[in-house]
N, C-alpha and C positions, 0 to 999 in steps of 0.2 A: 277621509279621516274617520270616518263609523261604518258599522254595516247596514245602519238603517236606511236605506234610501228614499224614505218619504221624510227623512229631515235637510233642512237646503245647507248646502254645501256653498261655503264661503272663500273663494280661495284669497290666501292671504299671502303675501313671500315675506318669508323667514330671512334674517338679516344675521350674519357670521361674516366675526373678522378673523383670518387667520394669519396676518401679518408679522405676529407678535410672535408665533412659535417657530422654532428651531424645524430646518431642513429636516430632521430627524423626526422629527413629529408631527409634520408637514403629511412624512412617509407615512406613521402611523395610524393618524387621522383615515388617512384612504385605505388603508388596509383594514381597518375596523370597520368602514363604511360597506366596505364588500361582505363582511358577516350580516348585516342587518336582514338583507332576502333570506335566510336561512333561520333567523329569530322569527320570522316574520312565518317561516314556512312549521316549524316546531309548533307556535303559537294557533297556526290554524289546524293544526294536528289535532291540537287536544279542544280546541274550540268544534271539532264535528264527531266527538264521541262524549260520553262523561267519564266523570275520574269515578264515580263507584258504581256496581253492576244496581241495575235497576232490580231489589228486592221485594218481598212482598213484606208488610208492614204488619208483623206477628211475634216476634219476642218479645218474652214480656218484661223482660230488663231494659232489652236497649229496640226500642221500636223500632228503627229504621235498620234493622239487621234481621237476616232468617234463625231460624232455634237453631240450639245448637251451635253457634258463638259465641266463645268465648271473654270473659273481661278483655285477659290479655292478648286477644286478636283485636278486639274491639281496639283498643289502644293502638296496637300496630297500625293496623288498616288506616288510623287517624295521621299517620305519615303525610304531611304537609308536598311531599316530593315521589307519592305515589300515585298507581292506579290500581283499584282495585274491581279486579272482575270473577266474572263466574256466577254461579248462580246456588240455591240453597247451603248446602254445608260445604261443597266446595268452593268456597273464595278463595283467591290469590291476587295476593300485591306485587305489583312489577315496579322498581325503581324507574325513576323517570331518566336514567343514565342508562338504560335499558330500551326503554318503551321508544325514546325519542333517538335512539343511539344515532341514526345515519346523520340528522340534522346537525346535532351535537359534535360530533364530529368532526365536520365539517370549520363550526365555529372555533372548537378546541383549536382548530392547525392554523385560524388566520387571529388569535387572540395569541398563539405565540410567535407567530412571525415580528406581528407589531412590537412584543414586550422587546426587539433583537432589534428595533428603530428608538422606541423612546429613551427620553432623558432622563427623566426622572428613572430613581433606582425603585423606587418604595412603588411606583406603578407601574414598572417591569414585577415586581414580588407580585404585586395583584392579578397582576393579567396571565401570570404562568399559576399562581396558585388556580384563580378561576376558572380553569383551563382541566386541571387534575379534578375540580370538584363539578366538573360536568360528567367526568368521565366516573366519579367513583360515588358519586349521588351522595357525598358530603359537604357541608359546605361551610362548617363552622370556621375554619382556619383562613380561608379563601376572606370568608366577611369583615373575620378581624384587619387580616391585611388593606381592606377596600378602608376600612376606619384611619388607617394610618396614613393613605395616598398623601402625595405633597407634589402636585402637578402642573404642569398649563392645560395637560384636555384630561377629562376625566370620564365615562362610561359607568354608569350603573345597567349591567347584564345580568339575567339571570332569572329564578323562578322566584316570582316577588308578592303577589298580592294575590287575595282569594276569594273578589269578587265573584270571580264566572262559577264560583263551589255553591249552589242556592240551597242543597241541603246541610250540608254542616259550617260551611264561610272557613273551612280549614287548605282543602287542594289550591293549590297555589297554577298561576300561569306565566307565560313565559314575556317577559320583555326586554326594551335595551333602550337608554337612551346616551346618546354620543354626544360632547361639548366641551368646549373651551372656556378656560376663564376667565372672567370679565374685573378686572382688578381693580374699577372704580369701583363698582357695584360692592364690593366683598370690603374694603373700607366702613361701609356705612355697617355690612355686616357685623366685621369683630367688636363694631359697638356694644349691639345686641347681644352677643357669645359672652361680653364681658360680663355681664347681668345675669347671666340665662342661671348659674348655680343660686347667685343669691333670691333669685324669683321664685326659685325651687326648693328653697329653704323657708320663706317667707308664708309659702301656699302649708308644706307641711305643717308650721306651728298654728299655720290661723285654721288650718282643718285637720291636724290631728292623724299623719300620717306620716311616715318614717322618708324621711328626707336624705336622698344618697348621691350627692353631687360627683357628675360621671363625665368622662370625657364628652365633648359637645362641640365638634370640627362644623364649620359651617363655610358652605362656596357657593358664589353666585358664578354661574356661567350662559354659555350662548348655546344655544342647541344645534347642531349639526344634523343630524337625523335620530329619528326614532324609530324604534320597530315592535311587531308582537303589541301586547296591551296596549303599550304604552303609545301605539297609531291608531288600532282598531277598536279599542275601547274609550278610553279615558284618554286624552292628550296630556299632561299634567304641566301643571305651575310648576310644583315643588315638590318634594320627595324625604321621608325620614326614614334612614334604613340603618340598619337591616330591621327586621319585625320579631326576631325570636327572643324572647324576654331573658333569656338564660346570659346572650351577650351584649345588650343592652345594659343587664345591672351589674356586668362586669367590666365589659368594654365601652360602653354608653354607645349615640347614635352616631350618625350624620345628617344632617340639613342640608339638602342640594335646590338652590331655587334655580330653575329655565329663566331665566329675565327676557328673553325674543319671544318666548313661547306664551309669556307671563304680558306682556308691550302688547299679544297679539290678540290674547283675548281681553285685554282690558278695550285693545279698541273698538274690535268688532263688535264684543258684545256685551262685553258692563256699562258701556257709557251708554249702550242706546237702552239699554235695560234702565240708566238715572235718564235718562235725558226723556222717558215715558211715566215715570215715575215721582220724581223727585221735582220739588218746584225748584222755578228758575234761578232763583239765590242759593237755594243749596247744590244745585248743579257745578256752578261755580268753585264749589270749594273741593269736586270732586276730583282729585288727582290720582296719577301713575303713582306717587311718592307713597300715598296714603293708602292704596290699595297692595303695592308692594313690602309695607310696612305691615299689613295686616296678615299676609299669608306668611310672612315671619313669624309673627307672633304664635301662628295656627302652625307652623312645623316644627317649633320652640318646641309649645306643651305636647307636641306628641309624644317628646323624648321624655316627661320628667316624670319624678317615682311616681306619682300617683300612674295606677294602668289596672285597665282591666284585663283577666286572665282570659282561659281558653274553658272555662267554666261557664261563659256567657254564649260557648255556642255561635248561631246563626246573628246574634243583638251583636255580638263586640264589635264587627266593624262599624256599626253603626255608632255603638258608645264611646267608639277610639274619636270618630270626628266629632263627636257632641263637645265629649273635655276637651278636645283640641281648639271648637269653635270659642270657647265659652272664656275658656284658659287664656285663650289668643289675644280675645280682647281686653280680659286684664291684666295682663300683661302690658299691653299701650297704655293702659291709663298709668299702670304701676311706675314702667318708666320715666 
């Protein structure tokens, strides 16, 4: 599950019920699962080159660029869904519908087989939109449809976060993760949903910042497989997408928690993390409930107006989980 191999590897089985879905998505399921080697193969593509050519640090506008570049290449070049290479005044960016075509590929023709098994109509619309926006390195239309899903298994695919970018935090990498809905779980959720504008109304009058109550779909599910980042980097809890601000404060987010994935590391490794730390009475009161409740809270404020732009550079993802931590937890008390 990482590339470091002087960290200890825990193996844990991952627990998925697929009982509750339809023959047809039974189908689906397995045919999505055969994309993941190919997320998997994309991901380490771009994991053994970088997304911008190594330049020498001498403009005197934009340092990390050679003379002789442009604002408005500068800007280009900042394509969330390119690769930029070459070297002094010749730079060129290659869409990532290009650079990655053969993997990409590949995934396009088993993400529309499955939309020709599922049930759901509105995640047949996703899976053939997501499909065109591999192939045309757009991907606005594709993310709103993913906002609309209404499903029993659901996938978040695609090029999502920009960790592995350590000089700009802008090039994005590739991952997937595959799941089923978990319908108890998602209960306790639309409590939360129920709240989530009015929390986001409250934070803007008490700090004085423009409050725009936005769609805010939230689903707990089971994880099936993962692949790309989202195996060989970071394993995640939970997920607030899409990231580009544009359709955010039009379309608003989605909240997706893993609760198997969420079960697995609370076992393995937060309790023994309280259970070293934490004295023995307050051990006690340290539950799944409580910690489940908290990364709610922390994928809530991801979504709400307050946000910081793409003016913070290489800090915003760091400033994105700070409001989210901070946010998260008043949020519980607020409730």
């Amino acid at each position: 599950m990482t590339r470091n191999a002087k960290l200890p590897h825990i193996p844990y089985q991952i627990r998925v019920n697929l009982d509750r879905l339809s023959a047809g998505d039974k189908e689906a399921v397995e045919i999505l699962q055969t994309a993941m080697p190919f997320v998997n193969s994309v991901f380490l593509a771009q994991s053994t080159q970088p997304f911008l050519a190594p330049g020498e640090i001498f403009h005197k506008e934009f340092p990390f660029w050679p003379k002789g570049v442009t604002q408005e290449e500068v800007s280009n070049f900042m394509n969330p869904r390119t690769v930029v290479m070459g070297s002094g005044e010749s730079l060129e960016e290659t869409p990532y519908s290009v650079k990655y075509k053969e993997g990409l590929a590949k995934i396009c023709e088993l993400l529309r087989q499955a939309a020709k098994k599922v049930s759901s109509d509105s995640f047949r619309t996703f899976l053939i939109s997501r499909a065109s926006s591999f192939e045309s390195n757009d991907y606005e239309q594709s993310e709103i449809n993913w906002l609309k899903v209404e499903s029993a298994i659901e996938i978040i695919i695609g090029f999502y976060e920009s960790y592995a970018d350590t000089r700009f935090g802008v090039k994005t990498t590739m991952e997937a993760v595959l799941g089923v809905i978990t319908p108890e779980k998602n209960e306790r959720l639309q409590l939360f949903q129920s709240y989530a504008n009015a929390f986001d109304a409250w934070l803007g009058n008490s700090f004085q910042f423009e409050s725009s109550p936005i769609l805010c779909p939230m689903v707990a599910l089971d994880v099936v497989e993962s692949a790309g980042g989202s195996l060989y980097e970071i394993v995640p809890m939970a997920c607030c997408l899409p990231n580009e601000e544009n359709i955010r404060r039009e379309f608003g987010s989605k909240k997706c928690f893993f609760v198997n994935s969420m079960e697995a590391k609370f076992e393995v490794i937060t309790t023994e993390i309280a259970r070293r730390v934490l004295p023995p009475h307050s051990q006690e009161l340290f539950t799944f409930r409580g910690f489940f409740e908290a990364t709610i809270g922390h994928e809530i404020s991801h979504g709400l107006s307050f946000h910081f732009d793409s003016d913070f550079r290489e800090a915003c993802d760091g400033l994105w989980g700070l409001k989210a931590d901070v946010f998260g937890l008043q949020l519980i008390y607020w409730f």
